[in-house]
N, C-alpha and C positions, 0 to 999 in steps of 0.2 A: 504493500500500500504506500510505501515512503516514497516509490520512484514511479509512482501512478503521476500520467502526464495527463491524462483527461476525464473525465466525470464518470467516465464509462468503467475504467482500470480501476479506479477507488472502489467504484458502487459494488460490484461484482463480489471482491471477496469480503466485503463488508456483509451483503446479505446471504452470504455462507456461514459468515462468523453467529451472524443473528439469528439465523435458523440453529446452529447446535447450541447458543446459548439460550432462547426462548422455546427449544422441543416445538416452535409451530413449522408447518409445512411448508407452508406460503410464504416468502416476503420478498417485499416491491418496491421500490420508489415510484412515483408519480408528479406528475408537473400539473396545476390548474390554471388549465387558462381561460381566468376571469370572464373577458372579454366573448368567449364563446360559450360559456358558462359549463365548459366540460375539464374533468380531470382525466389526464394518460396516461398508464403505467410507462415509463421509461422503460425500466430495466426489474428484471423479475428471478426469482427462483422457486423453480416447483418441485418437492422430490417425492411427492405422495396425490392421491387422489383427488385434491383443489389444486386448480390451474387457472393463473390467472396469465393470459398471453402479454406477448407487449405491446402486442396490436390494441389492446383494449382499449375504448375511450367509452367513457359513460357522463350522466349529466351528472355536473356536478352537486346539484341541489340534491340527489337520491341517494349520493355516496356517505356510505359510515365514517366515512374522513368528516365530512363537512358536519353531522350529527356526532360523530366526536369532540370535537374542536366547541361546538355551540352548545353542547352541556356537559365541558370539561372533565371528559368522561374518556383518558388514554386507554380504560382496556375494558376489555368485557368480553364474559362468560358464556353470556346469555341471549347472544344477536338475538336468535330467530324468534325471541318473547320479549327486547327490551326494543328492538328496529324492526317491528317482523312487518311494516310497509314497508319496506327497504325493497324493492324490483332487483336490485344491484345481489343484497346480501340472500334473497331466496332464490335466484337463479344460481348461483355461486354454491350457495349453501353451507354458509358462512357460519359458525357459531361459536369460534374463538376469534377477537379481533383487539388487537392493538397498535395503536398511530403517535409519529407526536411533530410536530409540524415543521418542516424546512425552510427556518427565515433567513433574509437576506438582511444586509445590512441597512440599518432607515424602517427595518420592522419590515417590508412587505414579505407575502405570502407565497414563497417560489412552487411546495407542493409537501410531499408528504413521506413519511421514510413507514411503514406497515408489516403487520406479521398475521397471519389470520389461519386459522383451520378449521377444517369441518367438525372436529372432535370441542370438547368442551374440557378447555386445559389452564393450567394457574400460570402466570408470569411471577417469579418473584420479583422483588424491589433490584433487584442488581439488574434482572431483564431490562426493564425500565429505564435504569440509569442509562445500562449500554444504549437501547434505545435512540435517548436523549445526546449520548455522546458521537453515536455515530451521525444523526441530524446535523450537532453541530457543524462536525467533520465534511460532511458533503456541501453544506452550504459553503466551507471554505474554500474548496474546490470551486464549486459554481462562481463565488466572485472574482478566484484566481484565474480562473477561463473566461470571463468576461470581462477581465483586466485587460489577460494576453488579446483579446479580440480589441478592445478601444485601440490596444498600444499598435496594431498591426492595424488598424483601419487608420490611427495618425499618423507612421510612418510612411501609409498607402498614401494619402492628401501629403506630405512634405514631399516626397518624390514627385508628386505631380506638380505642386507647385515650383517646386528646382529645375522642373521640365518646362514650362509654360509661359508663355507669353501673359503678362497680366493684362493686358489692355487686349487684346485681339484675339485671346483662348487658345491662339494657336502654339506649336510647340518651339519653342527658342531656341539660340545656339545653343546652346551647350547637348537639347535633343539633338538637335538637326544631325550635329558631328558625330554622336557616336551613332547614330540610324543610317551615317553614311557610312562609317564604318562597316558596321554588320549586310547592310547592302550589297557595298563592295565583296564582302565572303559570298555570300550570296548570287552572286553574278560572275566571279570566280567559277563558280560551282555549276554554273546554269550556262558558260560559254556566252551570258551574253555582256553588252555593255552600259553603261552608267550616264544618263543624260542628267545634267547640272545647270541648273538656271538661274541665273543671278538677277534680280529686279528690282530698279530704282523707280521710286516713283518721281519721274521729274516734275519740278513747278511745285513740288509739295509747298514748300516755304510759301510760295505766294497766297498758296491756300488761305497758311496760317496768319501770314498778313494781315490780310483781305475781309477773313472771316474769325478768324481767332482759334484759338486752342483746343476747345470746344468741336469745334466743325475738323479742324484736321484731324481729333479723335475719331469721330465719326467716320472719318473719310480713311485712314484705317481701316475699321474693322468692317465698314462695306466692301473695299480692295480684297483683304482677305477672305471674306464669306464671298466672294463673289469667283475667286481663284480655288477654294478649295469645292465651289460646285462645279467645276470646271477641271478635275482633277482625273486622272482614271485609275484602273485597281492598280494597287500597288504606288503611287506618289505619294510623297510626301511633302508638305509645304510647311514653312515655317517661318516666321520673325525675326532678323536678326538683329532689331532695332529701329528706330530711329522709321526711316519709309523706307528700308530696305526687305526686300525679302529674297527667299529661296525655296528652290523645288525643285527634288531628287526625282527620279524614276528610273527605272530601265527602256531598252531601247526596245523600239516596236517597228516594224514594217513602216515607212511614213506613206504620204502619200504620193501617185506616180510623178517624178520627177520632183521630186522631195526628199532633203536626206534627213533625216529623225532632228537635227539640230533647225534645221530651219522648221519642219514641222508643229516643233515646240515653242519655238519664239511664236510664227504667226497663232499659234493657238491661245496663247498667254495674252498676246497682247488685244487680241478680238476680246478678252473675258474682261481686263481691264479698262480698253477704250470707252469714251460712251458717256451718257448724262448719268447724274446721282443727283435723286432725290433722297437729302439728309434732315428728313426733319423741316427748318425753315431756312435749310440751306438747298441751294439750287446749283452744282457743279458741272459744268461741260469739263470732260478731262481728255485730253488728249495723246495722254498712253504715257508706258514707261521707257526708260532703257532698259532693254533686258540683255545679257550676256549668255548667252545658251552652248557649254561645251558638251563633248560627249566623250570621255572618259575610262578606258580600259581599267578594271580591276587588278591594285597591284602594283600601278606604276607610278604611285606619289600618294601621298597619306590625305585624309579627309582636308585639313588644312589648307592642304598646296592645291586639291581640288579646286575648293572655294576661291584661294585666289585668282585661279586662272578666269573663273568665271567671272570673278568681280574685272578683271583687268578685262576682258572681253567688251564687261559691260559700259565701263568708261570708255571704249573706243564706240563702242556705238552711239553711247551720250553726247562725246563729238563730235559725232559724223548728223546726229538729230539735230545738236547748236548749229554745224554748219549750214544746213538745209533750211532752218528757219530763221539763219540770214538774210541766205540769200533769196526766201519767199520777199522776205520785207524790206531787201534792199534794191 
């Protein structure tokens, strides 16, 4: 019982121990749950002619637990003449029964720790005590397992949050790098290759100008909700701050007379062009720089990846400033 890890490993030789110490047949633990007004045997032991499964679920208002507990009555002799409307105790056919209740810390009501037999049999005062000690015993269990469950659902939300972008939901550098990592094995493995997309949103600044802090927010997390419905199985997009973003994939067939790198910029940038209505802002945006390389697995680390793409994407950002010079010059 000392190196019992979960509720199950305790309970078990606990209601072995309690059956040779109270001589009954039957004992069980049960959990009530309030809310649907029923009690379920957890975990059980039967080594004689009463069998209670652990499938069992009964209403809670009929059980000898609950008419124990409500006239403070841990054992009795005499079910079938002191309960004998009990449905539960004459279907069973129950006539030795003792309970004593499984609280949790703050007093509530987890369930019930029980011994019961068909025979009509005495419990001495030590029965009882064990009883009472092994109750305690299991409730400690139950709160140490629904410690370890908070502690692993908080380290679950810190790792997402180490992982996430706060403002856009979406996942950050520090995901992005190692998903490119694990990718790269991935694609290694599958002979194929790695398309990397670097994208600026140019004019952002004027945005925030213009409209304020507020509205480039916004103009954010529209960009990204608008690129990750635009995504296919297998990409992944992410934030690396500031109006930059990124998005991994593998390579796919493009289209005829298409090589997967051009395929990917025009697709990106059709998802991002275009009006946004933000609220009571109103943006015509006229697209990004995007840098789109395509990437053999293997031959430079996530890092050197992403720079290339980023260097890509500043030559393109200059080749866009030189173009909308020379419209307006």
């Amino acid at each position: 019982m000392s190196s019992a890890r979960s509720l199950e490993e305790l309970t078990r030789p606990l209601l072995e121990l309690l059956e040779l110490i109270t001589g009954l047949e039957s004992t069980f633990l049960t959990r009530i749950d309030f809310a649907a007004g029923i009690q379920n045997v957890l975990f059980s032991r039967n080594s004689s002619t009463l069998h209670l499964p652990e499938t069992l679920s009964v209403p809670w208002g009929d059980t000898l637990c609950k008419r124990a507990l409500a006239e403070q009555c841990p054992y009795a002799d005499d079910v079938s003449t002191r309960w004998g409307d009990s449905e539960a105790a004459r279907v069973l056919g129950i006539e030795t029964f003792t309970s004593t209740p499984v609280y949790l810390e703050g007093g509530s009501l987890y369930g019930t720790l029980c011994a019961a037999s068909c025979d009509r049999k005495p419990i001495s005062s030590d029965g009882q005590h064990v009883l009472r000690l092994f109750s305690a015993l299991i409730a400690q269990q139950i709160q140490q397992d629904q410690l370890m469950q908070e502690l692993r659902r908080a380290n679950a939300q810190l790792a997402a949050y180490s992982f996430t972008d706060a403002l856009t939901g979406l996942p950050n550098r520090r995901f992005i790098l190692d998903e490119l990592q694990r990718m790269m094995a991935q694609a290694a493995r599958s002979g194929q290759n790695l398309i990397v997309a670097f994208i600026d949103l140019d004019g952002f600044k004027a945005i925030n100008d213009a409209h304020g802090h507020d509205a480039g927010d916004a103009f954010l997390i529209e960009v990204g909700r608008r690129l990750s419905l635009g995504l296919r199985a297998g990409d992944v997009l992410g934030r690396l701050g500031g109006d930059e973003f990124v998005m991994v994939g593998f390579t796919a067939p493009g289209e005829p007379g298409r090589a997967p790198a051009d395929a990917t910029r025009q697709r990106l940038t059709a998802l991002i062009e275009g009006h946004y209505e933000l609220g009571r802002w109103r943006i015509d945006y006229e697209g990004a720089s995007i840098g789109v390389i395509e990437a053999e697995p293997g031959e430079s680390a996530p890092e050197e990846i992403l720079r290339r793409a980023d260097a890509l994407m500043y030559e393109t950002k200059k080749a866009r400033r030189a173009t909308r010079r020379s419209a307006t010059g």
